[in-house]
C-alpha positions in Angstrom: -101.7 -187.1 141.6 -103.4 -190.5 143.1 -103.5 -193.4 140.8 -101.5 -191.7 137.9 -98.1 -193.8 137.9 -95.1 -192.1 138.6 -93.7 -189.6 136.2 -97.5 -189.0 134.1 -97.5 -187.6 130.8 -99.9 -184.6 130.3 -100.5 -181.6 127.3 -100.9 -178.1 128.7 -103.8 -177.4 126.4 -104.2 -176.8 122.7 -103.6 -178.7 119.5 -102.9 -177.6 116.0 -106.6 -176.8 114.9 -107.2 -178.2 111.2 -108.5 -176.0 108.8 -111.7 -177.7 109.0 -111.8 -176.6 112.1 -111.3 -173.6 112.5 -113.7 -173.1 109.8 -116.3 -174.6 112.5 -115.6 -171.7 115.1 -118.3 -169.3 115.9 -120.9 -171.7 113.9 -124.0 -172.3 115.8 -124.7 -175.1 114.4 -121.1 -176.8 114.6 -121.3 -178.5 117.7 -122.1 -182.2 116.3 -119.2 -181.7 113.7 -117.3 -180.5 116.8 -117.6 -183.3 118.6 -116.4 -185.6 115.7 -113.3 -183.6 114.9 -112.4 -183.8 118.7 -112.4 -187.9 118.7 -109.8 -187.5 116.6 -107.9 -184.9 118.8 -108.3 -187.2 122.0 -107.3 -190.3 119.8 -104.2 -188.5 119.1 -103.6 -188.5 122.3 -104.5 -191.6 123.8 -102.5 -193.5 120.9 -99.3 -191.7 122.3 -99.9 -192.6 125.4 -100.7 -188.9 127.3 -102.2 -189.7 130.6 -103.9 -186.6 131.3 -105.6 -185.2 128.2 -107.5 -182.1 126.8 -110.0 -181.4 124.3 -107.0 -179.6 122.2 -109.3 -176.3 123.1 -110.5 -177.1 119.7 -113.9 -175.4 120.9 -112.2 -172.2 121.2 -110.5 -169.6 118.6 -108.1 -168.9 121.1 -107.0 -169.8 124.7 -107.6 -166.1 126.0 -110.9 -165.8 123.6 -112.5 -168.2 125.7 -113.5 -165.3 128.0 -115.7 -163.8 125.4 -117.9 -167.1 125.1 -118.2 -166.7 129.3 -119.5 -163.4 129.4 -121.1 -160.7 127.6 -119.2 -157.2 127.0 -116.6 -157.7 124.6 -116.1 -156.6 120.8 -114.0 -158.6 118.3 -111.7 -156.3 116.3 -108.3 -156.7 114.7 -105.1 -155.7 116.9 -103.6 -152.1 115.8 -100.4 -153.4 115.8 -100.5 -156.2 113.5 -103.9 -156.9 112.4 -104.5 -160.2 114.2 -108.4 -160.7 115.5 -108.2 -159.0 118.8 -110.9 -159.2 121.4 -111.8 -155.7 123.6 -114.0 -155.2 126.7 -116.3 -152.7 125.4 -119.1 -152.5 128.1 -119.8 -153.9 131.9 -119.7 -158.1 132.1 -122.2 -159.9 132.7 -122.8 -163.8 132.3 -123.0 -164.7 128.7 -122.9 -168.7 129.0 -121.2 -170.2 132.2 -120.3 -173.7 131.7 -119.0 -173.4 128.4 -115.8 -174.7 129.9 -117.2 -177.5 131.9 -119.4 -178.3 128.7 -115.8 -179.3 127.4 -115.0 -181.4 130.3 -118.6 -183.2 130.5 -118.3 -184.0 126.7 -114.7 -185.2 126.9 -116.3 -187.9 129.6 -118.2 -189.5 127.1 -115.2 -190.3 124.8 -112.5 -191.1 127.1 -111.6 -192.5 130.3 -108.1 -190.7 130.7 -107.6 -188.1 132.8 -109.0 -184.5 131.9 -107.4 -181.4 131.9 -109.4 -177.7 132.0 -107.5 -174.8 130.8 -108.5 -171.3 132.1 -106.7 -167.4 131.3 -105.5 -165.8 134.1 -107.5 -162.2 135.0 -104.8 -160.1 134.8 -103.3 -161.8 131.4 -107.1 -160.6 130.1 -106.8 -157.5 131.6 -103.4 -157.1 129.6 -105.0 -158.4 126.5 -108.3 -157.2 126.1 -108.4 -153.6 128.2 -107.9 -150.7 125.8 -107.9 -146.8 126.7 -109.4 -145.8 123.9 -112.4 -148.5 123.5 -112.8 -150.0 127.4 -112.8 -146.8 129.3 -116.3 -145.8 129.6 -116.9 -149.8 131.1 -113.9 -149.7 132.9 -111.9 -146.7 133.8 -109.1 -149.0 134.9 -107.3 -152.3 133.4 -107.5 -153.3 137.0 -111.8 -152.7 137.4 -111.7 -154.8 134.2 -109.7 -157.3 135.8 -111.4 -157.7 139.4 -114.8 -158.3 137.1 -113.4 -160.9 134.9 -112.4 -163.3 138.4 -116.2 -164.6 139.4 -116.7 -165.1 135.5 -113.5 -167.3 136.1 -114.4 -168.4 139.8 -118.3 -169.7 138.4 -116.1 -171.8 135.8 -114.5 -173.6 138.6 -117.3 -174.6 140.5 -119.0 -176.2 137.4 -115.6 -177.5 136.1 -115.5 -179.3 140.2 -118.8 -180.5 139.8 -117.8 -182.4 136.2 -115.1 -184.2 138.5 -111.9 -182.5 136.1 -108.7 -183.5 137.5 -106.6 -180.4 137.2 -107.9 -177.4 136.5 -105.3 -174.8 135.0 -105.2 -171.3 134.7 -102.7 -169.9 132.0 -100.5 -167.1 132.7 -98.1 -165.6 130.3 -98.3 -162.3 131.6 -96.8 -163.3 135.1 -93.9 -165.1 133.4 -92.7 -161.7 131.7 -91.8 -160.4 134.8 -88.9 -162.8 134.4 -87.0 -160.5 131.6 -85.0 -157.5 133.1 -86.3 -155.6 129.9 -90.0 -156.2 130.7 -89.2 -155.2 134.6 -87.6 -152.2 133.1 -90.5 -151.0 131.6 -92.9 -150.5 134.8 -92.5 -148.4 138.0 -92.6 -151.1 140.3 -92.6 -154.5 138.5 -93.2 -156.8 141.4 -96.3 -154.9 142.2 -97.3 -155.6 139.3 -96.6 -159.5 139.5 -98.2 -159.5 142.9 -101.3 -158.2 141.4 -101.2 -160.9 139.0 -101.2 -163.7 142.0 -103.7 -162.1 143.9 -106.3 -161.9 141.5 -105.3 -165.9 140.5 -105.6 -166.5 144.0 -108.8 -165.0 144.3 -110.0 -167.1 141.4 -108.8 -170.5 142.8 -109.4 -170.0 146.2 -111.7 -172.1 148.3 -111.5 -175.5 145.5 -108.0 -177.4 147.7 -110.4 -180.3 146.9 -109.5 -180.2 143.2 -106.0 -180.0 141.8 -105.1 -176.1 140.3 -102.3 -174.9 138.1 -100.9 -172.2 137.0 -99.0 -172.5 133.6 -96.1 -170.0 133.1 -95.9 -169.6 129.2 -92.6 -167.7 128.2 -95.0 -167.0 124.1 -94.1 -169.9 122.3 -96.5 -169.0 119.9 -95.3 -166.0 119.2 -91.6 -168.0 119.2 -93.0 -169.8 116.2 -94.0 -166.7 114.4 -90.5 -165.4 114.6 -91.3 -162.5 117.9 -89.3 -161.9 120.2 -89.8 -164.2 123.3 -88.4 -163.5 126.6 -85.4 -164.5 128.7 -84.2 -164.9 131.9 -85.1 -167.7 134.8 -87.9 -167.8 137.1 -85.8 -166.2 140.2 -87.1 -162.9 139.6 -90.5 -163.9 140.3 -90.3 -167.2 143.0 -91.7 -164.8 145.6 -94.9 -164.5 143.1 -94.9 -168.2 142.5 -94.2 -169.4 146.3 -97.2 -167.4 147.0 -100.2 -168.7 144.3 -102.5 -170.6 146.3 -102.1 -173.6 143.3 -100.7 -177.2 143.5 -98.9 -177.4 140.7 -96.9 -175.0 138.3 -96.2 -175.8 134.7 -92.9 -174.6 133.6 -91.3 -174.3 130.5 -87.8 -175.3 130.2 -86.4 -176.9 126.9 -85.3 -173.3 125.9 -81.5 -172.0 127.6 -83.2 -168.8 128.0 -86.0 -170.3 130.9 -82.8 -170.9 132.8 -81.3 -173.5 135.7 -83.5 -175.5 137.3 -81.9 -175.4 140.6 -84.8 -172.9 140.7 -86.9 -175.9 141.7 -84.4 -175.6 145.3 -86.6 -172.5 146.2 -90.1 -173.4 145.2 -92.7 -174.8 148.7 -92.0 -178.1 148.4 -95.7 -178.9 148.6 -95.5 -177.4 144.6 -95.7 -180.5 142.0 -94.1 -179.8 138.5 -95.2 -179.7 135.4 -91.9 -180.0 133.1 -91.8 -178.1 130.3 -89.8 -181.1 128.6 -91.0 -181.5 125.4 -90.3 -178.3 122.4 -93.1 -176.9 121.3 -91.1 -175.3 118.1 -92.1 -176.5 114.8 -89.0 -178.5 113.1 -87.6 -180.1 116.7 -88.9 -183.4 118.1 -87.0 -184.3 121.0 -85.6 -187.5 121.2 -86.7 -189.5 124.1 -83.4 -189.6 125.3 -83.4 -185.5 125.2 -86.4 -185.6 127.3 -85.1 -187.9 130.2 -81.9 -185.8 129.7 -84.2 -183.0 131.1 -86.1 -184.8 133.4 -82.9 -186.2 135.2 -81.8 -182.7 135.8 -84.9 -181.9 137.6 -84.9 -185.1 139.5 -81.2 -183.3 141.1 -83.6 -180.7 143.0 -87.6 -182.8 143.0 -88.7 -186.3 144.1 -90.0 -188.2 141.0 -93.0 -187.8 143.0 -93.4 -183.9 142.5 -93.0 -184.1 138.7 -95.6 -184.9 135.7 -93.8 -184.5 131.7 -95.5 -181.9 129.7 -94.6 -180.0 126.4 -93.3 -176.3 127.2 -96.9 -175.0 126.5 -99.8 -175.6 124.3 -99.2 -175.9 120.4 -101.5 -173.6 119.3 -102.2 -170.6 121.4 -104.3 -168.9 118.5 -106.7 -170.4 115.9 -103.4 -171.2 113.6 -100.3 -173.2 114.5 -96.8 -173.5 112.6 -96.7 -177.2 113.7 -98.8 -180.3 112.5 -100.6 -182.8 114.1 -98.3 -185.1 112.6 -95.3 -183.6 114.2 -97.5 -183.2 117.3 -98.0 -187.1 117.7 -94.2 -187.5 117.1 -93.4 -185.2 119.7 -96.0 -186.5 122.5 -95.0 -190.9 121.9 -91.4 -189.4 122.0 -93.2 -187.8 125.5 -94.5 -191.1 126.7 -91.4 -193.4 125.5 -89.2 -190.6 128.0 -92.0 -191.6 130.5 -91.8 -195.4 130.5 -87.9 -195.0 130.3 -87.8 -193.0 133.5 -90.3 -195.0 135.6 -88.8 -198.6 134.7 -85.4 -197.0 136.1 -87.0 -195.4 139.2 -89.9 -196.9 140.2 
């Protein structure tokens, strides 16, 4: 990235939301209290030292809700499974407020002068999320129809998020990254069909904007990791045909966990791919040393030129409205971030 120095320091997108607020969200009238609370999420960030910063998606109850503030058609129920707030498509899309992304961005502007980072779900992670049999059918007889509709919601987002002049635009993609686990492949007829469907409906979203920088983050759940889930394993070989084919610049990868695997990985990505490194633990309770992080980054600088790589925590720190980790812990964990940062560009620059 031009005029970043070597080895940037970035978040991938959320911040442990205070319970202040989250008591803001869905408010009408909350937007001036917004703004306040997120000066204090971009000061956290600038007084670590984070190069390219976000908002902490602190407008937003979650980083696949977001959808539901884009377009019209959804119902907010709580999951069967576990009674967590869980967003369905109930009817056909249409444009509920497009912008609402960019809005972010364009306020962000005012407040800082770092670098900004959009986050965006990916359209079949929605279609994974939010499609149900029982309540989406009679708008969508397929997950897939549901899907296909969501990407020129997604695409319209782009376009305004170009227009605010954002500097990487990324779209977040769990659901690729479980085609890493040999259980998760087990469980579908043809798994890499299914990961190829993933890519071309990101592709179809991010295609025709090579003027802006795009991402695609491959979160292995470290939320639900910090609510004691199961998470899963394996490394990304299963799926570098899927990632060698996204029409993206950069993929952010998680790797302070053994089960995201060896990054000699990094050997069969296009070389034209810049890294975000999942360097920094998410977890609640474990704040990498600096040293721990350069240990990391020094592995990946065996298979990538320091120019190809920017530091990043494995993935956002609060997927959801709540978070097991504080803001406190947070700051530790993103100077400890910046300190691995300095360290590395004073020995190769």
């Amino acid at each position: 990235m031009t005029d970043l120095p070597m080895f940037p320091t970035s978040v991938v997108g959320s911040l442990p939301r205070p319970s202040a607020v989250r008591a803001l969200l869905g408010q009408a009238d909350a937007g001036e209290r917004l703004d306040a609370a997120i000066r204090d999420a971009v000061a956290l960030q600038e007084n670590a030292g984070i190069d390219i910063l976000t908002d902490g998606e602190w407008r937003r109850a979650s980083y696949i809700g977001v959808i539901a503030e884009l377009a019209h058609g959804f119902e907010l129920g709580a999951n069967p499974v576990d009674g967590r707030p869980w967003t369905i498509v109930v009817d056909k899309l249409t444009p509920r407020n497009p912008g609402f992304i960019a809005a972010e961005v364009r306020y962000l502007k005012t407040i800082t002068n770092r670098r900004i980072k959009a986050t965006l779900p990916a359209p079949a992670l929605l279609g994974e999320r939010m499609w149900s049999a029982e309540k989406s059918s009679a708008a969508y007889p397929s997950r897939e129809s549901f899907v296909a509709d969501c990407v020129p919601i997604l695409r319209r987002e782009v376009e305004l998020l170009r227009e605010e002049g954002v500097a990487v635009v990324q779209i977040d993609d769990p659901h690729l990254c479980l085609f890493v686990d040999p259980e998760v492949r087990a469980n579908y007829d043809d798994a890499d069909r299914a990961a190829d469907f993933s890519v071309d409906m990101v592709n179809q979203v991010v295609e025709g904007f090579g003027d802006i920088k795009t991402a695609v983050h491959l979160c292995r759940r470290a939320g639900a990791r910090a609510r004691g889930e199961a998470t899963h394993a394996g490394g990304y070989t299963p799926i570098l045909g899927q990632l060698n084919r996204l029409k993206v610049n950069h993929l952010t990868m998680e790797f302070t966990t053994p089960a995201a695997g060896d990054m000699a990985v990094f050997k069969h990505l296009r070389e034209d791919l810049e890294i975000g490194l999942g360097c920094v633990s998410c977890d609640p309770g474990q704040v990498d040393s600096a040293d721990e992080i350069v240990a990391r980054v020094e592995t990946a600088l065996r298979y990538l030129a320091p120019a190809r790589i920017t530091l990043n925590p494995d993935c956002g720190f609060a997927p959801g409205s709540a978070a097991k980790v504080s803001l406190d812990e947070v700051a530790s964990k993103l100077k400890n971030e910046v300190e691995a940062s300095r360290r590395l560009r004073e020995k190769y620059s």
